[in-house]
C-alpha positions in Angstrom: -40.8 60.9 5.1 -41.6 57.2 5.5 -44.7 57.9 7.6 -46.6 60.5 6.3 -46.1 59.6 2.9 -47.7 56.1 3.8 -50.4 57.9 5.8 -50.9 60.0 2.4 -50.7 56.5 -0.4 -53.2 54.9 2.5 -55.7 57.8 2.7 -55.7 57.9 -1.5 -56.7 54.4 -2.1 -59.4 54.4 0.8 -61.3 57.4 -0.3 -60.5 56.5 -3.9 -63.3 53.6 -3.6 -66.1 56.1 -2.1 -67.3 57.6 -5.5 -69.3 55.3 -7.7 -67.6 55.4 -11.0 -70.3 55.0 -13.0 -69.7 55.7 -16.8 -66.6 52.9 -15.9 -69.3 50.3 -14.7 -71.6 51.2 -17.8 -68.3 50.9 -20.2 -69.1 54.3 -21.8 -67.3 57.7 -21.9 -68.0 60.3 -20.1 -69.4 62.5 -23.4 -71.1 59.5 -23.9 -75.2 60.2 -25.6 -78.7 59.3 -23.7 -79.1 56.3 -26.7 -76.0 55.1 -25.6 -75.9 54.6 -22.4 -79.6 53.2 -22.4 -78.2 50.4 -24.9 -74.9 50.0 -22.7 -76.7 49.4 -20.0 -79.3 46.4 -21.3 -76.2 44.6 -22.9 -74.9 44.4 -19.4 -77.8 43.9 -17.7 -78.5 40.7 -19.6 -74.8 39.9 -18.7 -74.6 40.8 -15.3 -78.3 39.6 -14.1 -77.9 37.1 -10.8 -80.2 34.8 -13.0 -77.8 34.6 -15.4 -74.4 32.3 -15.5 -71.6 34.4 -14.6 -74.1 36.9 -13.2 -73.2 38.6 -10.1 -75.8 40.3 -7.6 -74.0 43.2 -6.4 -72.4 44.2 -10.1 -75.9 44.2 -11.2 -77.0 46.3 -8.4 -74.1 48.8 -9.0 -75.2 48.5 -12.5 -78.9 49.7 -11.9 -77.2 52.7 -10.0 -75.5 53.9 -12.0 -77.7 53.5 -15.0 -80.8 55.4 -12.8 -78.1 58.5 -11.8 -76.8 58.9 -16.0 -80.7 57.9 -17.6 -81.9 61.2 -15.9 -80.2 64.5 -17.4 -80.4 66.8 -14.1 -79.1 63.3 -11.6 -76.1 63.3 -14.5 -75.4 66.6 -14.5 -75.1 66.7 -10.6 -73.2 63.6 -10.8 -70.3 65.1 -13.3 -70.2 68.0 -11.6 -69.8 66.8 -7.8 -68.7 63.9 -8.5 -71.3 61.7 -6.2 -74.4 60.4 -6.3 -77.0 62.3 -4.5 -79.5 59.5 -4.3 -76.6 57.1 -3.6 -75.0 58.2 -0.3 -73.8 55.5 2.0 -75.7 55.7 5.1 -72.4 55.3 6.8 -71.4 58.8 5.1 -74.6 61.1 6.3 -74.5 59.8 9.7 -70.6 60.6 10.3 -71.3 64.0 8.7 -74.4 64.6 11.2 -72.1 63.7 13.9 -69.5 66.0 13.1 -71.7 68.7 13.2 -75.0 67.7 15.0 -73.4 65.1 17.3 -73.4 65.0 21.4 -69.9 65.6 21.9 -70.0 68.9 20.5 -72.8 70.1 23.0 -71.6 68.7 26.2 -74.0 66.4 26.5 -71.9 63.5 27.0 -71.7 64.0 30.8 -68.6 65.8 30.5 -68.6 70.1 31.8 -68.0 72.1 28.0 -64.3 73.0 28.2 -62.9 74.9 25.3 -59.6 74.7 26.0 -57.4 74.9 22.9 -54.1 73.4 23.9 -55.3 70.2 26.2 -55.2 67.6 24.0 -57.8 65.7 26.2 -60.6 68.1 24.3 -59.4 66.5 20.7 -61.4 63.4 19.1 -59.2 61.4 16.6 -60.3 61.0 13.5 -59.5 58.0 11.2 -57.5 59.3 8.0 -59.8 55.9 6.8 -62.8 57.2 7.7 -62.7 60.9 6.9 -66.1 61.9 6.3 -67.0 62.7 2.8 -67.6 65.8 3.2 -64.3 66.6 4.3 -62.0 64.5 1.9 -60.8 67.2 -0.2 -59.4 69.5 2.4 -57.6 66.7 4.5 -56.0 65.4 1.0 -54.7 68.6 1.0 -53.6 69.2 4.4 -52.1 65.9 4.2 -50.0 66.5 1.0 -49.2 69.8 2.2 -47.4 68.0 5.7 -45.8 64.8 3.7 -44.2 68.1 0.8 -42.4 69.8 3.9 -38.8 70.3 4.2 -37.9 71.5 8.1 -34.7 69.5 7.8 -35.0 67.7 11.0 -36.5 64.5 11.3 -39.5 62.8 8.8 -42.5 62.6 10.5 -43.3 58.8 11.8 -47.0 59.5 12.2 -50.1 61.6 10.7 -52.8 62.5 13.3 -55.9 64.6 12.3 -58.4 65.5 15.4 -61.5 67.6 15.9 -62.2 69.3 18.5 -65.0 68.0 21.4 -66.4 71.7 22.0 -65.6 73.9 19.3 -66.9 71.4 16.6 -65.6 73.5 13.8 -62.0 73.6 14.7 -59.7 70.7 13.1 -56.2 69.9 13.3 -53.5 68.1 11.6 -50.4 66.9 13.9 -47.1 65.4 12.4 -45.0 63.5 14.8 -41.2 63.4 14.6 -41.5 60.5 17.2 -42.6 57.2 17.4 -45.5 56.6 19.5 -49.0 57.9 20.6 -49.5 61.5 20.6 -49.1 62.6 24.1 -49.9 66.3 26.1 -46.1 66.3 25.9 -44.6 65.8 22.6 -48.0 68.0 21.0 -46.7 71.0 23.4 -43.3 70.6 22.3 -40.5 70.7 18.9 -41.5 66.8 18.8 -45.0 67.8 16.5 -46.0 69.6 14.0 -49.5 71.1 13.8 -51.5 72.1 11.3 -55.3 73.7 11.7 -58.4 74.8 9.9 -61.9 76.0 10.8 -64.9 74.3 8.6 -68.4 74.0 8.5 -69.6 73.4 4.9 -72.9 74.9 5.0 -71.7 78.4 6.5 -70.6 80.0 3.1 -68.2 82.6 4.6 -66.2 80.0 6.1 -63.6 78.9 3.6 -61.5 75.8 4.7 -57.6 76.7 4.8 -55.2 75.2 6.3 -52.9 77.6 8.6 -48.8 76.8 10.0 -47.9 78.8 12.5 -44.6 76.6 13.6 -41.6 78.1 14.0 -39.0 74.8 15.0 -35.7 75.3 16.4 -36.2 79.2 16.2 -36.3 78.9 12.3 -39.7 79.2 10.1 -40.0 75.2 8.3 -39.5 75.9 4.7 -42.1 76.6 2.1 -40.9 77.1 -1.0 -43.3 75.6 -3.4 -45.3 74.0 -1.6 -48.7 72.8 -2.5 -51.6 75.0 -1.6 -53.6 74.8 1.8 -57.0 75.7 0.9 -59.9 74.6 -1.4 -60.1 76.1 -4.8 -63.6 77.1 -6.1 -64.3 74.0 -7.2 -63.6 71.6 -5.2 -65.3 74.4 -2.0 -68.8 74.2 -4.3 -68.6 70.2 -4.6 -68.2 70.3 -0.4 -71.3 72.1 0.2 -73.4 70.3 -2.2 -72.5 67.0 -0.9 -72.9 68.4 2.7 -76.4 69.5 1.5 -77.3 66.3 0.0 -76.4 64.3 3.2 -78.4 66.8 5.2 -81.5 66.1 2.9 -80.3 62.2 3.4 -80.1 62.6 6.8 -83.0 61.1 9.6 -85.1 63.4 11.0 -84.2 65.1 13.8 -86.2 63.6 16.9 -85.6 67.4 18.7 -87.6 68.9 16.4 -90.5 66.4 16.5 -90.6 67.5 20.2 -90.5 70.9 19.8 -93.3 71.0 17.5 -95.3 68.8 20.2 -94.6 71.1 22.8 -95.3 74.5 20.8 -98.6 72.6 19.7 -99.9 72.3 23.3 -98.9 75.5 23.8 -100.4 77.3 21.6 -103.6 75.0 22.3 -103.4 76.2 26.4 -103.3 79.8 24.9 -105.7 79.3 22.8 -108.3 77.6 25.6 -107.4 80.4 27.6 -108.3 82.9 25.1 -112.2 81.3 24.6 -112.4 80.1 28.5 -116.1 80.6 29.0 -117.4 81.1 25.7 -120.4 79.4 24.3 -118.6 77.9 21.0 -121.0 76.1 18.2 -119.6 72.6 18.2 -118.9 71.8 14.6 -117.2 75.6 14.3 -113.8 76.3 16.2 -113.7 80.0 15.3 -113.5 82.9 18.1 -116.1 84.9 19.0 -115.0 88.3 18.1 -116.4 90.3 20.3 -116.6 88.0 23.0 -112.9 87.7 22.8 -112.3 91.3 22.5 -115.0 92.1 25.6 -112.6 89.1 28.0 -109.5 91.1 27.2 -110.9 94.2 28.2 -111.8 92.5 31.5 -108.4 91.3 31.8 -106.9 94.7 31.1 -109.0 97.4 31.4 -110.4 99.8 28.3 -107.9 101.1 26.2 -107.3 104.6 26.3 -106.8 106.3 22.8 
C-alpha cells in the first residue's frame, strides 16, 4: 500500500513541525522546576542572542517563546496538556480554521446557487493532507491510518484524497483510490474508491468526530479485523476544542458584526427619536419625559382599558 502509506509518512512529518517543542528548545525535562527553567533559559539566551557570535535570531526568538509559555504556571499547564501554545498560534492556523467554518464557500456566497448534493463531487473542496488545519490533525491522522491498515484484498490504494464539503461545511471525507490519476465523478461513484466520512465541528460538544465505512467492494464487507480505531478518544476530543477556542479568541474580528451593531445603533436611535418627537428635552439631560411619553402613546393608541 505504496500510496497511502507515503500519503501517511508525509502527513506525520508535516504536522510533526506545527507544535513548538519547547522544554526541547530550553534543554529541560518536562518535570522540570520554575528555578530551572528560569536558569536554562538565561544560559541560552546569552548563547543564542543575535549580538552574540554564533547567535542566531530566530532560535532566540523561539527561545523567548518558549521561555514566556513555561515561566507562567497556568500558560504551562495549558501548554502540557494541549500540547500548543495558546499565545503562539500561527496566523496561518486561525485563519484556515475560520475558513473552515466561517468561510464564504460554506454560505453560497461565492456566486455559486447552495447545492447540497452529497454524491457530486463538484460540491467537494480538496484539502491538502499538508495543510490540514490544526484543529483537525488528530482525526485525519486517524482516518488516515485507519485507510493505509486495511486489507480488502484487491489493489493498494495509489492515492489519499480528503475533501470538505462546499455547503454542508461540517461534512468531511476521506477517498482512497485503487487507480492512478485525479479523482473523477467516475471512479468516486464506482469499486475504483474507497470512501471514508465524518461530521465535525469542534465547538458543538455533541458532535464527536468518527470516522464511518460503509463500503461493501465486490459484494464482500473490506476486512476489519484489528483495525485501529476511527474516532477521537477523550483526550485527544478536549485538546480539539481547546485549540479550536484558542484560534477563535486569535481570530480578527468579525467585520459582520461591526455592522450589525452600527445598524441596531441607528435603529434603536430612530425609535428612540420617535418615542420623544415633540418633546421639550433639557439639553444637557437625555432622559424621557415620563409622562409626556406615556400621554403620546395614549394618543397613538388610545386609553387602555383595564
Amino acid at each position: 500500500m505504496a500510496g497511502a502509506r507515503q500519503q501517511l509518512d508525509a502527513f506525520h512529518q508535516a504536522h510533526e513541525r506545527r507544535r513548538l517543542p519547547y522544554y526541547e528548545l530550553l534543554g529541560v525535562p518536562q518535570s522540570a522546576s520554575q528555578p530551572e527553567i528560569v536558569r536554562a533559559f538565561r544560559r541560552l539566551s546569552l548563547k543564542l542572542h543575535p549580538d552574540k557570535p554564533g547567535g542566531s535570531h530566530e532560535r532566540f526568538q523561539d527561545l523567548n517563546k518558549a521561555y514566556k509559555c513555561l515561566k507562567d504556571s497556568e500558560c504551562r499547564r495549558k501548554y502540557d496538556e494541549c500540547g500548543f501554545d495558546e499565545d503562539n498560534i500561527d496566523s496561518t492556523e486561525v485563519d484556515q480554521f475560520v475558513d473552515a467554518f466561517f468561510g464564504e464557500g460554506a454560505r453560497a456566497m461565492d456566486g455559486r446557487s447552495p447545492d447540497w448534493n452529497c454524491n457530486s463531487i463538484e460540491n467537494y473542496i480538496r484539502i491538502d493532507l499538508a495543510e490540514v488545519p490544526f484543529h483537525m490533525k488528530d482525526i485525519v491522522r486517524i482516518g488516515l491510518e485507519y485507510i493505509v491498515s486495511l486489507d480488502h484484498g484487491w489493489a493498494d490504494f495509489q492515492d489519499v484524497v480528503l475533501m470538505q464539503h462546499a455547503r454542508i461545511d461540517i461534512l468531511y471525507l476521506m477517498v482512497g483510490l485503487f487507480l492512478e490519476g485525479p479523482l473523477t465523478q467516475e471512479a468516486w461513484a464506482s469499486e475504483d474508491s474507497y470512501t471514508i466520512t465524518y461530521y465535525d465541528n469542534p465547538l458543538q460538544p455533541g458532535i464527536t468526530p468518527r470516522w464511518s465505512d460503509q463500503n461493501v467492494l465486490g459484494g464482500r464487507k473490506a476486512k476489519k479485523k484489528d483495525l485501529p480505531r476511527r474516532e477521537l478518544n477523550f483526550e485527544e476530543f478536549q485538546r480539539r476544542q481547546k485549540i479550536a477556542l484558542a484560534m477563535l479568541e486569535n481570530a480578527p474580528a468579525d467585520p459582520m458584526a461591526a455592522l450589525e451593531e452600527k445598524y441596531r445603533a441607528k435603529m434603536l436611535a430612530t425609535e428612540h427619536c420617535k418615542a420623544i418627537k415633540g418633546q421639550s428635552i433639557y439639553e444637557d439631560d437625555g432622559e424621557v419625559d415620563v409622562n409626556a411619553y406615556a400621554d403620546l402613546r395614549i394618543q397613538e393608541t388610545g386609553p387602555s382599558v383595564c
